[in-house]
Backbone as CSV, one residue per row, in Angstrom:
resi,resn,N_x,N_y,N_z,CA_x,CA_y,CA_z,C_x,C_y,C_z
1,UNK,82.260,132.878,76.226,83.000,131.732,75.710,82.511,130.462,76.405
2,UNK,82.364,129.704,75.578,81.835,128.246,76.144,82.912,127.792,76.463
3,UNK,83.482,127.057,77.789,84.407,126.309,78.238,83.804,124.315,78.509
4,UNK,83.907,123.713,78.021,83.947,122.174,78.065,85.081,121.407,79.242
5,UNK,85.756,122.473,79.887,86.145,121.503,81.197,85.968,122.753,82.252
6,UNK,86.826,122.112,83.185,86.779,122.750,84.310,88.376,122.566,84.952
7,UNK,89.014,124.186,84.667,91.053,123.668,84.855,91.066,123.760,86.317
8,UNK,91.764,122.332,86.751,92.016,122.584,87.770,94.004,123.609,88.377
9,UNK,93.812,123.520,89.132,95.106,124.544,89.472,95.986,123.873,90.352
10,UNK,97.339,123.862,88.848,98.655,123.371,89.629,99.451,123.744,90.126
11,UNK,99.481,124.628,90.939,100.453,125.444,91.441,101.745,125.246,91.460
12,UNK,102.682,125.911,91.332,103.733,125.303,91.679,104.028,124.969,93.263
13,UNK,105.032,124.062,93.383,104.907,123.188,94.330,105.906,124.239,95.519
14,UNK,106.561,124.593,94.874,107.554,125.661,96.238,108.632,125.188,96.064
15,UNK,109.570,124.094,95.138,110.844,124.102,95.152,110.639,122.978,93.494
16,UNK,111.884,123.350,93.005,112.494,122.922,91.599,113.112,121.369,91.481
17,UNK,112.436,120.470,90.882,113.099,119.435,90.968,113.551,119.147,89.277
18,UNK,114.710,118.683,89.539,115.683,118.551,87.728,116.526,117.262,88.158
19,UNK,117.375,116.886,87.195,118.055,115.682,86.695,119.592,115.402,88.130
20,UNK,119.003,116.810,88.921,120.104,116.910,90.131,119.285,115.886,91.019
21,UNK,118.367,115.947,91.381,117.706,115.349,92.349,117.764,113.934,92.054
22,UNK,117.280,113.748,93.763,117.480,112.458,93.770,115.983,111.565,93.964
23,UNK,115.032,111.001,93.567,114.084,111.070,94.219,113.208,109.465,94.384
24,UNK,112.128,109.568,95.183,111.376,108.012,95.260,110.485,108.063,95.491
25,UNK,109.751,107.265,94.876,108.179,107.176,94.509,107.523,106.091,95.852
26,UNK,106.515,107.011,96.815,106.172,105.294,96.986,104.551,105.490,96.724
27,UNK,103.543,103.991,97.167,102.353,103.980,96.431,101.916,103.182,95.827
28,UNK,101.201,103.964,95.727,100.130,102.922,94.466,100.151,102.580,92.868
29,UNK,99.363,102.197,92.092,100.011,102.056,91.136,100.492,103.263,89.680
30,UNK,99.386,104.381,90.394,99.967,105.338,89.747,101.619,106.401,90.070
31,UNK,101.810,106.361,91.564,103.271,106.136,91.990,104.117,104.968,90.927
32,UNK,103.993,104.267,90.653,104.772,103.353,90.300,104.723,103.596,88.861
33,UNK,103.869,104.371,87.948,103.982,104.804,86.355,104.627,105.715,86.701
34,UNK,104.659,106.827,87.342,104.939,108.448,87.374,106.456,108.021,87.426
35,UNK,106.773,107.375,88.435,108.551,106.659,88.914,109.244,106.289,87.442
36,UNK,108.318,105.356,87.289,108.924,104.384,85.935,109.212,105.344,84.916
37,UNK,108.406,106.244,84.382,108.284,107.656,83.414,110.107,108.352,83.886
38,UNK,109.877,108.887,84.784,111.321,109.604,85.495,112.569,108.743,84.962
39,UNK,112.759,107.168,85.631,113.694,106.880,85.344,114.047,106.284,84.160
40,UNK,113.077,106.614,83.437,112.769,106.634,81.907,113.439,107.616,81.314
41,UNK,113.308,108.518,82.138,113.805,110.213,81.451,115.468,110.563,81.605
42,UNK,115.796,109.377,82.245,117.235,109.772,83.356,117.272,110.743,84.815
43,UNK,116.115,110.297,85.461,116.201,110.998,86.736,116.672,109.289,87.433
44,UNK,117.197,109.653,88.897,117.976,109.188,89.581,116.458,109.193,90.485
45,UNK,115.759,107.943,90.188,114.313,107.034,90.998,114.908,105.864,91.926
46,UNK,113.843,105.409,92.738,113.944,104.599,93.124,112.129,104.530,93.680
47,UNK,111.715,102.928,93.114,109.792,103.019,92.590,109.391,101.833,94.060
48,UNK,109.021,102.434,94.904,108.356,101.810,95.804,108.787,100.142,95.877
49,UNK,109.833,100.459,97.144,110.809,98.969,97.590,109.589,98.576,98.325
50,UNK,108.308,98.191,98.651,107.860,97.079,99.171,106.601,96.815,97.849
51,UNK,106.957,96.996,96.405,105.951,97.126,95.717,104.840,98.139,95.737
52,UNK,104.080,97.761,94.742,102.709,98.677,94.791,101.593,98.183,96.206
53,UNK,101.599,99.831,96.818,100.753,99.142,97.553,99.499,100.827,98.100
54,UNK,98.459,100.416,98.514,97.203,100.799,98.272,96.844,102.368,99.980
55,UNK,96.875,101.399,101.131,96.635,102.328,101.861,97.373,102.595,102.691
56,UNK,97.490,103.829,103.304,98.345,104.932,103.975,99.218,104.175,104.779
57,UNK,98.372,103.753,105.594,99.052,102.853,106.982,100.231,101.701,106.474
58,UNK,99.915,100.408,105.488,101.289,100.196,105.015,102.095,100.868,104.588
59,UNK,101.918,101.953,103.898,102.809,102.489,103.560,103.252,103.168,104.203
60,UNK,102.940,103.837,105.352,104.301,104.332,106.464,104.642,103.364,107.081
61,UNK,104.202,102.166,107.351,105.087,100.944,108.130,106.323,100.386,106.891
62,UNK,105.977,100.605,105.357,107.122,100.828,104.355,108.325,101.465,104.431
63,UNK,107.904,102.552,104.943,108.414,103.890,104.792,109.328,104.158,106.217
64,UNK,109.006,103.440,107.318,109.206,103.387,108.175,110.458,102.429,108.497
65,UNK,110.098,101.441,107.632,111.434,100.738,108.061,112.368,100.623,107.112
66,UNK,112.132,101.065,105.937,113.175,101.380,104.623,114.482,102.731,105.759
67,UNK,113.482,103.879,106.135,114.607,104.257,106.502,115.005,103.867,107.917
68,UNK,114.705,102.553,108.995,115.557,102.414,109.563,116.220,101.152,109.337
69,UNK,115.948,100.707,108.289,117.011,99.348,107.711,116.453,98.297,108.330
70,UNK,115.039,98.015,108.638,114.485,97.384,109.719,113.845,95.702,108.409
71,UNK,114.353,94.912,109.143,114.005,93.767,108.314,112.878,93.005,108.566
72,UNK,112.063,92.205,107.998,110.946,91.495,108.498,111.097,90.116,108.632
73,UNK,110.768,89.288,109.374,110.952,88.302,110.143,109.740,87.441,109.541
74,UNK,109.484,86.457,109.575,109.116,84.907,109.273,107.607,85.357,109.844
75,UNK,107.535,86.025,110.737,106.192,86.279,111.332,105.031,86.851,110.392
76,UNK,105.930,87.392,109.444,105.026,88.419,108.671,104.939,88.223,107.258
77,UNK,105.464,86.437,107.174,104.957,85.607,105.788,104.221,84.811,106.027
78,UNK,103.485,84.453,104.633,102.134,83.555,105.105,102.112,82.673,103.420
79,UNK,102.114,81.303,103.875,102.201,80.197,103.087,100.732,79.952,102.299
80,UNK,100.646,80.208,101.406,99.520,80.069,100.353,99.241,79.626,98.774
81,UNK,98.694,78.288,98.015,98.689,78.365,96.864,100.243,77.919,96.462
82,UNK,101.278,77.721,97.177,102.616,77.021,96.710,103.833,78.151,96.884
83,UNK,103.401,79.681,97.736,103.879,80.468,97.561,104.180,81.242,99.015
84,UNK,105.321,81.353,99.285,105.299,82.726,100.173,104.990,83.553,99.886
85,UNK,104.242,84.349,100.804,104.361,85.908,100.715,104.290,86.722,101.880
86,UNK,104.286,88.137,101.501,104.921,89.074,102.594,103.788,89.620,103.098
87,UNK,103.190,89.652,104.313,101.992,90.776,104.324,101.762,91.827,104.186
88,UNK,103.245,92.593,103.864,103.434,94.235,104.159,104.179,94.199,102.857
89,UNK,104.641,92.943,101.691,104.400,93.407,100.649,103.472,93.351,99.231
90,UNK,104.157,93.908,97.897,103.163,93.452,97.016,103.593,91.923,97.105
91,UNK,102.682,91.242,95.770,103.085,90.117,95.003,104.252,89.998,94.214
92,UNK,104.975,90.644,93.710,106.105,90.594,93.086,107.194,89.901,93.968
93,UNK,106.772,89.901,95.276,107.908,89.303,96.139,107.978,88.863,96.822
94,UNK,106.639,87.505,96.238,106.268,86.389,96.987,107.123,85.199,96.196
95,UNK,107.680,83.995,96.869,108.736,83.307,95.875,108.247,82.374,95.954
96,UNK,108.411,80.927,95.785,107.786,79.536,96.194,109.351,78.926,97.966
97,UNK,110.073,79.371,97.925,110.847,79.127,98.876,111.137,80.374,99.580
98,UNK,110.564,79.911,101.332,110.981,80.934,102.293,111.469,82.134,102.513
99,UNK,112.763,81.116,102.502,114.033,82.272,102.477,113.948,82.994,101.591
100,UNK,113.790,82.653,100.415,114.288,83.614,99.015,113.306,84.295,98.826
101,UNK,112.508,84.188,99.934,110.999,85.544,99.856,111.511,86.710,100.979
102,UNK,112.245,85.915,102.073,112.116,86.716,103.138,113.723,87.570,102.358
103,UNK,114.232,87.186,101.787,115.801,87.923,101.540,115.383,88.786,100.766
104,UNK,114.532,88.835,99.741,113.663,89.390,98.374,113.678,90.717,98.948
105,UNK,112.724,90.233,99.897,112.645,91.566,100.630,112.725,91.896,101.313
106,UNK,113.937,92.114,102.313,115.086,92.657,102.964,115.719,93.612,102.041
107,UNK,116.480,92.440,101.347,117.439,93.239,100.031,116.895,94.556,99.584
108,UNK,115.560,94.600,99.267,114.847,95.584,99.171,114.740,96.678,99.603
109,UNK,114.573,96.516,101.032,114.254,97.627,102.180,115.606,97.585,102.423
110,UNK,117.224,97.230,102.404,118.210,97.438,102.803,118.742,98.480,101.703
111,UNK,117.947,98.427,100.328,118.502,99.135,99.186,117.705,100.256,99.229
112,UNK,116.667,100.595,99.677,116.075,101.504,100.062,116.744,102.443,100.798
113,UNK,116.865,101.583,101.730,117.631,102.587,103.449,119.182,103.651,102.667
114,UNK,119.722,102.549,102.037,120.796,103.143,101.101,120.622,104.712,100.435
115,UNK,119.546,104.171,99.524,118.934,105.254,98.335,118.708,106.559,98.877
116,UNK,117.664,106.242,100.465,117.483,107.152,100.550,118.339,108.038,101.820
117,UNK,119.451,107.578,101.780,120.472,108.613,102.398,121.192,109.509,101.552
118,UNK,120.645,109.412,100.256,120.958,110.482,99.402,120.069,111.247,98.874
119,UNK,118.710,110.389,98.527,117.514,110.894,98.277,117.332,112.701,98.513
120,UNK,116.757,113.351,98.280,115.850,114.340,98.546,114.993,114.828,98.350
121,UNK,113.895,114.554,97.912,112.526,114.103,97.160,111.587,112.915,97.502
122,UNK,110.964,112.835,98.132,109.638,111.650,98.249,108.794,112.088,97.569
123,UNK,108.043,111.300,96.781,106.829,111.398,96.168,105.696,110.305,96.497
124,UNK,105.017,110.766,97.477,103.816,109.749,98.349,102.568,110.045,97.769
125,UNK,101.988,108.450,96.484,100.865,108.502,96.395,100.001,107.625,97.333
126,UNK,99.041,108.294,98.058,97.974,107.185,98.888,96.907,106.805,97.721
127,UNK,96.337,105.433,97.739,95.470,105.014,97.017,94.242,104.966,97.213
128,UNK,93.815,104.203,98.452,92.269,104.298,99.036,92.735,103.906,99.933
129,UNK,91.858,104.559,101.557,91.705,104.560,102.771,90.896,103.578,103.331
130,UNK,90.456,102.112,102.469,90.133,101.334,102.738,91.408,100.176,102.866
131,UNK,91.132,99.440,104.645,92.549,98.578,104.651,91.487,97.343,104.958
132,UNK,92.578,96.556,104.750,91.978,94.855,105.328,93.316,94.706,106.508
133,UNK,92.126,93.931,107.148,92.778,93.460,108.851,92.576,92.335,108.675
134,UNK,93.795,91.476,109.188,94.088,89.699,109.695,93.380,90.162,110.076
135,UNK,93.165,88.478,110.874,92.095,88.415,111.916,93.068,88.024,113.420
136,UNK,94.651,88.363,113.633,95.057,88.890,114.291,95.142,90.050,114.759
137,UNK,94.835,91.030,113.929,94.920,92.770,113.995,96.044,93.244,112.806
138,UNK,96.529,92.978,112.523,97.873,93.225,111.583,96.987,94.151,110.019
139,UNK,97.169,95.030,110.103,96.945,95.617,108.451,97.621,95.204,107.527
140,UNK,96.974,94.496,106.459,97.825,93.834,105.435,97.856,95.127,103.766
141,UNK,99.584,94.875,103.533,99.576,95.221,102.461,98.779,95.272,100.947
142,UNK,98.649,93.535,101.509,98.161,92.769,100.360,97.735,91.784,100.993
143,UNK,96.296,91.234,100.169,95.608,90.172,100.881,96.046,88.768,99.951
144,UNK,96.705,89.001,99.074,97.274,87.763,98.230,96.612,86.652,97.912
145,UNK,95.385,86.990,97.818,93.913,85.950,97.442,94.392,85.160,98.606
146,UNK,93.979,85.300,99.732,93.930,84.927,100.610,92.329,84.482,101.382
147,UNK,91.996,83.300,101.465,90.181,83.397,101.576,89.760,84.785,103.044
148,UNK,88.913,85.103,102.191,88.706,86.509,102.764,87.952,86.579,104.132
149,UNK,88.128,85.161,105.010,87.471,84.644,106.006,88.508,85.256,106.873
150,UNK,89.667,85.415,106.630,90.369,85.900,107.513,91.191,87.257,107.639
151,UNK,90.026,87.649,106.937,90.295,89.438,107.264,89.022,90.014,107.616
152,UNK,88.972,91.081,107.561,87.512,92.502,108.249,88.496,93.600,107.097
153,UNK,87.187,94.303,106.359,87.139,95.741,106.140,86.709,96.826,106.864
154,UNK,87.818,97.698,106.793,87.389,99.178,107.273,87.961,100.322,107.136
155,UNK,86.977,101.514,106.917,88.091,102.626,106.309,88.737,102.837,107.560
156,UNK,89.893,103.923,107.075,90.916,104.380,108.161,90.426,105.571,108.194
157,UNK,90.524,105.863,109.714,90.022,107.398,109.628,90.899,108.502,109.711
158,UNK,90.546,109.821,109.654,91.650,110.534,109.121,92.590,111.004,110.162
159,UNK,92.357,110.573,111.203,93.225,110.929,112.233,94.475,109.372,112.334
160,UNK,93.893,108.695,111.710,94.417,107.576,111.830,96.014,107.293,110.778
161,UNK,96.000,108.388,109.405,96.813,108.218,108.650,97.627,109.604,109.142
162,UNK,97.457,110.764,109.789,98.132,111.859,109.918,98.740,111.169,111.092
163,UNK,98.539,110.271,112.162,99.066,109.757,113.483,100.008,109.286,112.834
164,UNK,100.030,108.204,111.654,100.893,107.800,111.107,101.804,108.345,110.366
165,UNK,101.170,109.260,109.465,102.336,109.846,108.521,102.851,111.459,108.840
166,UNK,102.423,111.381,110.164,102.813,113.264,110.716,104.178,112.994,111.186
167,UNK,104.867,111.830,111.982,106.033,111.883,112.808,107.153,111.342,111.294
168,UNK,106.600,110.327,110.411,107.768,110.172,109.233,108.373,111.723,108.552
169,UNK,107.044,112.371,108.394,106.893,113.823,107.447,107.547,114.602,108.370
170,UNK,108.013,114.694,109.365,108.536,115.853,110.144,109.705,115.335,110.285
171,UNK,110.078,113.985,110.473,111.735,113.128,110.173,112.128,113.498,108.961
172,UNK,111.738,112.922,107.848,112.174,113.308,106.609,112.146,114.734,106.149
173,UNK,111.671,115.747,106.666,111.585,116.691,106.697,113.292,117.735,107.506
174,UNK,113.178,117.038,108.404,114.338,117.052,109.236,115.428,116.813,108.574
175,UNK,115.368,115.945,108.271,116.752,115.535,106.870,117.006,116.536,105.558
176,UNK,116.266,116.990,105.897,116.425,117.958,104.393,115.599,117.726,103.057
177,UNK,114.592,116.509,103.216,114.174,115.919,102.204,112.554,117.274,101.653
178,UNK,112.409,116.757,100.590,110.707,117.541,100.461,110.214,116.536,100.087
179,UNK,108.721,116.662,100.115,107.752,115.714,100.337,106.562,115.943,99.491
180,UNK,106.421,115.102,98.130,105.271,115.507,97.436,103.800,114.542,97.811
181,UNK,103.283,115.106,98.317,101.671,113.973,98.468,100.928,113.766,97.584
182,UNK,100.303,112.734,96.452,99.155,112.997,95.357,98.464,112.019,96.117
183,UNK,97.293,111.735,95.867,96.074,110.852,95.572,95.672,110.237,94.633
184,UNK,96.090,109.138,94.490,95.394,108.307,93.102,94.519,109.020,92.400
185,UNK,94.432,108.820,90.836,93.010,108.857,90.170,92.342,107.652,90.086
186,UNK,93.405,106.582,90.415,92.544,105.389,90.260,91.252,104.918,91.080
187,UNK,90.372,105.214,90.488,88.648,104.824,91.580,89.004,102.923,91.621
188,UNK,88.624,103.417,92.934,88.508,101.840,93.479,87.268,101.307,93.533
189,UNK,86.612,100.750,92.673,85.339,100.671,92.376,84.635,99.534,93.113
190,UNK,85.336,98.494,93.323,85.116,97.478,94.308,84.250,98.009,95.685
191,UNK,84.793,99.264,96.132,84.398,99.706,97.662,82.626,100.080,96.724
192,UNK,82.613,100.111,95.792,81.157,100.862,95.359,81.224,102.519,95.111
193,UNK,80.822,103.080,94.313,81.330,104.743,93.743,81.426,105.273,95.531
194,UNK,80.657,105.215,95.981,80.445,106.180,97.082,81.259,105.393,97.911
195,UNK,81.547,104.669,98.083,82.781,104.256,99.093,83.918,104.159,99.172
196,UNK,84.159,104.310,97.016,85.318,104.895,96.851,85.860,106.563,97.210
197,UNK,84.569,107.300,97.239,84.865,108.955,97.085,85.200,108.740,98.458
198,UNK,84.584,108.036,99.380,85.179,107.908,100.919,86.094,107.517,101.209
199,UNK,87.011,106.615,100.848,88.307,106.466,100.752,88.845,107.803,100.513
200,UNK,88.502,108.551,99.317,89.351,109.517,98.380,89.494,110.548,100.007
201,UNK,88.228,110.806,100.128,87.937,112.247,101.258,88.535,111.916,101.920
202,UNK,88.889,110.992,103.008,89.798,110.529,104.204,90.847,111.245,103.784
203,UNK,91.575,110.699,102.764,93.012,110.570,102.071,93.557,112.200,102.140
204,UNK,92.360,112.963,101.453,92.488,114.378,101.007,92.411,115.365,102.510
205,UNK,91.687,114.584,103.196,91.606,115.972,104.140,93.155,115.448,105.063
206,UNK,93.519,113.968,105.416,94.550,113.957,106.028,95.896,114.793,105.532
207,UNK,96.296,115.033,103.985,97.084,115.346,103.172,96.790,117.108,103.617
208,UNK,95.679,117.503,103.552,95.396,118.520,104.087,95.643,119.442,105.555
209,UNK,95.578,118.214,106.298,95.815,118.809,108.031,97.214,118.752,108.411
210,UNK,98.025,117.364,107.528,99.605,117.503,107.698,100.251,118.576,106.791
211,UNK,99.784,119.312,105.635,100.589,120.700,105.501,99.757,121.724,105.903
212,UNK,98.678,121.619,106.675,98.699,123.104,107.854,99.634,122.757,108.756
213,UNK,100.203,121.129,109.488,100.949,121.679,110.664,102.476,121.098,110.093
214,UNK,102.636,121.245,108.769,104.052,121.015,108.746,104.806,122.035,107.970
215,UNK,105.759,122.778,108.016,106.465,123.931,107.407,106.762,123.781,106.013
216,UNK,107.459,124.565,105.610,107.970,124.483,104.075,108.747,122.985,103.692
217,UNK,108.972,122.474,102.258,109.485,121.752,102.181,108.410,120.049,101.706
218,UNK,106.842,120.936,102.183,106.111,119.614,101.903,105.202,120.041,100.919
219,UNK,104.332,119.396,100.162,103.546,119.970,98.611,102.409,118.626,98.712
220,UNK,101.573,119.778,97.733,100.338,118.409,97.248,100.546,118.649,95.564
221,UNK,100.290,117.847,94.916,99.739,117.801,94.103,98.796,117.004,93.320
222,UNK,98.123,118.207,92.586,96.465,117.584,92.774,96.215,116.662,91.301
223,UNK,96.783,115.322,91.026,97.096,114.115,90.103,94.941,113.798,90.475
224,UNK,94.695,113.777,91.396,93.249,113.226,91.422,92.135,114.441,90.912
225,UNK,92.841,115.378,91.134,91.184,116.434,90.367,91.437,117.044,88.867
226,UNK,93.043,116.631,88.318,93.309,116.564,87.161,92.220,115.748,86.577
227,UNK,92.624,115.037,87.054,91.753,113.572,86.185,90.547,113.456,86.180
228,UNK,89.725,113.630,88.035,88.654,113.349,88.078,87.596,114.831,88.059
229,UNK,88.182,115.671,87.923,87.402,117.190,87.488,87.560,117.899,86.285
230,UNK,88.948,118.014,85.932,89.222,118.203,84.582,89.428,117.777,83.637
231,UNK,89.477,116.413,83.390,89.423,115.583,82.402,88.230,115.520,82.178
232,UNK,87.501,114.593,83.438,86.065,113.730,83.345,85.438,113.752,82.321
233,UNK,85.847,112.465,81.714,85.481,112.171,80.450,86.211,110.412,80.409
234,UNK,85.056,109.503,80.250,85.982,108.681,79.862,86.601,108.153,78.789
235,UNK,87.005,108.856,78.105,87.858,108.587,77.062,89.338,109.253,77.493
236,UNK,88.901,109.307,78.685,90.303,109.406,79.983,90.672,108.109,80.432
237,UNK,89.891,107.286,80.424,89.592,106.016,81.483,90.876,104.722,80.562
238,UNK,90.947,104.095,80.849,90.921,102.556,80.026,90.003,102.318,80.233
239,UNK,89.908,100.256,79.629,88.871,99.898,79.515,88.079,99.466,80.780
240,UNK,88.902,99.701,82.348,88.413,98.878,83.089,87.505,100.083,83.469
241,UNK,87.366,101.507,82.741,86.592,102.445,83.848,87.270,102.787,85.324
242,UNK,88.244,102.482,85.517,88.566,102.528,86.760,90.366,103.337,86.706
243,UNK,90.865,102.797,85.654,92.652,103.784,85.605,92.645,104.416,84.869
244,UNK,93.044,106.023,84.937,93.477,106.535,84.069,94.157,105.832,82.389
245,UNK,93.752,106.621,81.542,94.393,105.784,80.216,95.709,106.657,79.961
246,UNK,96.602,106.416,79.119,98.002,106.725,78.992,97.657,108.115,78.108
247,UNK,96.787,108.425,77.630,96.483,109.920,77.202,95.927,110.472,78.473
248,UNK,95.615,110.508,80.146,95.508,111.545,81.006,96.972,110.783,81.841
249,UNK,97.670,109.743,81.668,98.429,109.914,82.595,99.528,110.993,81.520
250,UNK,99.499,110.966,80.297,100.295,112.125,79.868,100.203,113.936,80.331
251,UNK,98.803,113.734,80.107,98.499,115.147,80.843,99.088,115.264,81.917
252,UNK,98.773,114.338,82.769,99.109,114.653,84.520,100.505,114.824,84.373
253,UNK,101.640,113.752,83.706,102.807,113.744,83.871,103.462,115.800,83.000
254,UNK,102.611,116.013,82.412,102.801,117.440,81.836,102.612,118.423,82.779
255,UNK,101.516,118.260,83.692,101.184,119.216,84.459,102.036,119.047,85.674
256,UNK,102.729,117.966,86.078,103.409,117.750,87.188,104.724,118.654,86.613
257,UNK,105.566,118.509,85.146,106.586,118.736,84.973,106.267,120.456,84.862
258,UNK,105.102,120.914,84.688,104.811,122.759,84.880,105.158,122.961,86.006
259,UNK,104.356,122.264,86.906,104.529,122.573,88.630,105.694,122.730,89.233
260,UNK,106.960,122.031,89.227,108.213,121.718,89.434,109.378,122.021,88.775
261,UNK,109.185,121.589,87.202,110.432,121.653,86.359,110.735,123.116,85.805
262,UNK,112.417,123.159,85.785,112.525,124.673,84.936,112.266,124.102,83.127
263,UNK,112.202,125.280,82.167,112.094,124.873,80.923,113.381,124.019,80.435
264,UNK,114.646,124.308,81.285,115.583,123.708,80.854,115.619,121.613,80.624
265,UNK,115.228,121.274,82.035,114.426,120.192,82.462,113.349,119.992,81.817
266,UNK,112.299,120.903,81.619,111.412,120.026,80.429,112.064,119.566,78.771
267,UNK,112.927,120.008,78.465,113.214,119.963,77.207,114.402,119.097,77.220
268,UNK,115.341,118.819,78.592,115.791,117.714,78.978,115.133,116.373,78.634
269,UNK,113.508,116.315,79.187,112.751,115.159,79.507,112.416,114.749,77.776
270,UNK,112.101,115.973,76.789,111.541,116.215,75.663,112.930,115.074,74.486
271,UNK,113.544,115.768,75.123,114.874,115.277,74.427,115.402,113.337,74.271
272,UNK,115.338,113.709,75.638,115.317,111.928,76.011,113.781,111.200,75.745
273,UNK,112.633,111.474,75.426,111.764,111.024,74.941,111.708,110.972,73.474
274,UNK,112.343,111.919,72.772,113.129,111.068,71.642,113.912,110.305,71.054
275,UNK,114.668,110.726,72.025,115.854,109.338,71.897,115.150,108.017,72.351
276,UNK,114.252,107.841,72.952,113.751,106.658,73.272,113.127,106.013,71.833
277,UNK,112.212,107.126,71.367,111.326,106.862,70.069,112.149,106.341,69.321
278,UNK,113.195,106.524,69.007,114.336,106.357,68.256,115.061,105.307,67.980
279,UNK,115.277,104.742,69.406,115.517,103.509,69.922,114.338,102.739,69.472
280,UNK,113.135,102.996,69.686,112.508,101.962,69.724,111.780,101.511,68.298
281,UNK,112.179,102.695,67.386,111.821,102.156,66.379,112.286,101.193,65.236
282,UNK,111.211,100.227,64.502,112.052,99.312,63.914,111.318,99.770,62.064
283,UNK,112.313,99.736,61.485,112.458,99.864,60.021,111.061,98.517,59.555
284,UNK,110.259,98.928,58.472,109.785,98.316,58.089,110.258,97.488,56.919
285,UNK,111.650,98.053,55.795,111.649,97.272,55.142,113.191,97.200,55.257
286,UNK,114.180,97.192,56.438,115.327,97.123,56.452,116.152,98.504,56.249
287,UNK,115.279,99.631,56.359,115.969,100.612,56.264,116.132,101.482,57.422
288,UNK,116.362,102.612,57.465,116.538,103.481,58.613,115.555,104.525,59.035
């Protein structure tokens, strides 16, 4: 038999997530579709309180202070173009006045800290293992077209994101929470193909060494070799060549709901994706 792909294997993840759970996306921007999809469906989300954001290290300094209610201070906005913004967040929650940037996002990370004292579910996508550094030392979230005179590139190495995300993963772990890890499909093409797969490898083997040393309760799933082994094809892609198109983020979102969901829950999700269609459709000539 001639086979034309190559399936990759979704295992199931080791525990059942349904319309009981409580759960939160953080990440990149494919974290932030997968989220949006859920609370689309009627799951009980909450989509990455410091915005979309790219590599490991902000995002456990995210992650880090969402759950200790920890606020950011004036130090860690930077006046640009008519606009505040946050260094540790996205753009969405940069304002033209101070305060109402620095409260933006507080409010944020205070609604976070909330969420996730009920939470039990994280879903952590890392994006690329390439960060930008002030030229104080500070890893920025986001460089916010910021002239690029005042940063340095460099990947993170892989000891560098498990230092970081081994002591959150064994806290939240502690709590009772489970912990899903993916990896973008999104190629970061900017770093150049091969400097994107270097980003990717960092990402994968760290995701790798924190569930050899962390117990039950933590999962991968593999959203990047869906796409970039078993799809590969771009008529997977959009147009930029670079994101998944909404026919493989369907796949992925199918293969995630095999991995996890009972049939009862898929046909839950099936259900309410009609009712949406439903909603959203409009009569062409005034009828129904």
């Amino acid at each position: 038999m001639i086979k034309l792909s190559t399936p990759v294997d979704s295992s199931p993840l080791g525990f059942v997530i349904s319309h009981n759970n409580s759960l939160m996306f953080l990440g990149s921007c494919f974290a932030e579709n997968m989220g949006t999809q859920m609370q689309q469906l009627g799951f009980s989300v909450s989509v990455n309180p410091f915005g979309i954001l790219y590599n490991p290290l902000s995002m456990a300094e995210a992650m880090r202070r969402c759950l200790d209610d920890e606020a950011i201070g004036e130090e860690k906005l930077v006046f640009y173009e008519g606009l505040w913004h946050s260094w540790l967040h996205h753009g969405a929650f940069s304002r033209r006045d101070k305060q109402e940037c620095l409260d933006v996002c507080n409010e944020s990370i205070h609604s976070a800290n909330d969420f996730l004292k009920t939470c039990d579910t994280l879903v952590v996508t890392f994006g690329s293992a390439w960060a930008y550094v002030l030229d104080d030392g500070l890893i920025v979230a986001n460089c916010h077209k910021v002239p690029a005179s005042r940063f340095s590139k460099r990947l993170l190495s892989v000891d560098e994101v498990v230092t970081s995300w081994l002591p959150l993963t064994e806290r939240l772990l502690q709590q009772g929470k489970r912990i899903v890890f993916t990896v973008s499909p999104v190629r970061h093409l900017a770093y150049g193909a091969h400097g994107n797969q270097l980003g990717k490898a960092v990402l994968l083997l760290a995701i790798e060494e924190m569930l050899a040393k962390c117990a039950k309760g933590i999962a991968y799933f593999p959203a990047y070799e869906i796409v970039v082994d078993e799809l590969r094809d771009y008529r997977f892609y959009a147009d930029d060549m670079a994101h998944p198109s909404p026919l493989a983020e369907r796949v992925v979102w199918q293969r995630f709901q095999e991995s996890c969901m009972s049939s009862e829950t898929i046909e839950k999700c099936r259900q309410r994706e009609l009712e949406i269609k439903r909603q959203n459709h409009r009569p062409l000539h005034g009828g129904t």
